[in-house]
C-alpha positions as CSV (number, residue, x, y, z in Angstrom):
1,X,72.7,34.6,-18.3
2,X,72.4,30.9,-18.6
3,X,69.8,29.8,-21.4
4,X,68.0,26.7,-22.6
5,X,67.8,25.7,-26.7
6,X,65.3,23.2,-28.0
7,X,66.3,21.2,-30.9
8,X,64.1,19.8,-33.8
9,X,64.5,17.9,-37.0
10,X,63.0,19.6,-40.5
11,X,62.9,18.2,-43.6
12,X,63.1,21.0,-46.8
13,X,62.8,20.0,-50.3
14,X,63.7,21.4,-53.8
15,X,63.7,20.8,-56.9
16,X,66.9,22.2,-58.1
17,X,69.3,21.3,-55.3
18,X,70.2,20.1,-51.9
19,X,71.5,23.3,-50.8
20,X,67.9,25.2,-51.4
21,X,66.3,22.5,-49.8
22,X,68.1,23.1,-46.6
23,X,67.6,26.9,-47.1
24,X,63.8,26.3,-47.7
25,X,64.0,23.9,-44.1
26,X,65.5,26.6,-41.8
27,X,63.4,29.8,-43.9
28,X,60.1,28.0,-43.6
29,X,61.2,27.2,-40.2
30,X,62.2,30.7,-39.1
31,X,58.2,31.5,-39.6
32,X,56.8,30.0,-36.6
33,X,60.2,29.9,-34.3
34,X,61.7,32.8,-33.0
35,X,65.9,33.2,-32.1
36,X,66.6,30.2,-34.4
37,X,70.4,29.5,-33.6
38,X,72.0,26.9,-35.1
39,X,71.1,24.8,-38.4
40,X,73.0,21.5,-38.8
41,X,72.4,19.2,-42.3
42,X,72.2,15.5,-41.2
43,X,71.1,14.0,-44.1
44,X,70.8,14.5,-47.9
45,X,68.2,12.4,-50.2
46,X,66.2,12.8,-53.3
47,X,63.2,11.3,-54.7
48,X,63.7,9.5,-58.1
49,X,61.3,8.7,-60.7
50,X,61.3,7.4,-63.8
51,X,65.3,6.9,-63.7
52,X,65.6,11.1,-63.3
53,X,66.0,13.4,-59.7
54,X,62.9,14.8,-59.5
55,X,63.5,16.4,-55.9
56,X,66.0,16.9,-53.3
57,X,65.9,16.7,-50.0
58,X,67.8,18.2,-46.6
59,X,66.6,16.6,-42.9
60,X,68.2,19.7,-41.1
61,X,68.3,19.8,-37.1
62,X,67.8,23.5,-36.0
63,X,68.4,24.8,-32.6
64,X,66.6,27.4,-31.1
65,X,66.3,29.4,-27.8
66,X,63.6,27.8,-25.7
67,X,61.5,30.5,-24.1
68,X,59.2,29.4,-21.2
């Protein structure tokens, strides 16, 4: 059976590391889509302030199965 997968960009954030940031994207995520397949990290920042990392962020594409 031949199926259709929407894609969409989410942007987590954490203050320990980049990795829970993109774990935080796709679980918050997972909440409101159903059959998530595929997460992919495309980009890795943090917010700076006062010379120190004060958060990290994860833009994470994520596939999922489109259901009409």
């Amino acid at each position: 059976m031949e199926s259709v997968y929407k894609v969409i960009e989410v942007i987590g954030t954490s203050t320990s590391s980049w990795e829970e940031a993109a774990k935080n994207a796709v679980e918050t995520a997972a909440k409101s889509l159903s059959d998530i397949r595929v997460g992919e990290v495309k980009e890795l920042d943090m917010r700076v302030e006062n010379g120190k990392v004060t958060a990290y962020r994860a833009k994470v594409k994520i596939s999922f199965k489109y259901n009409i």
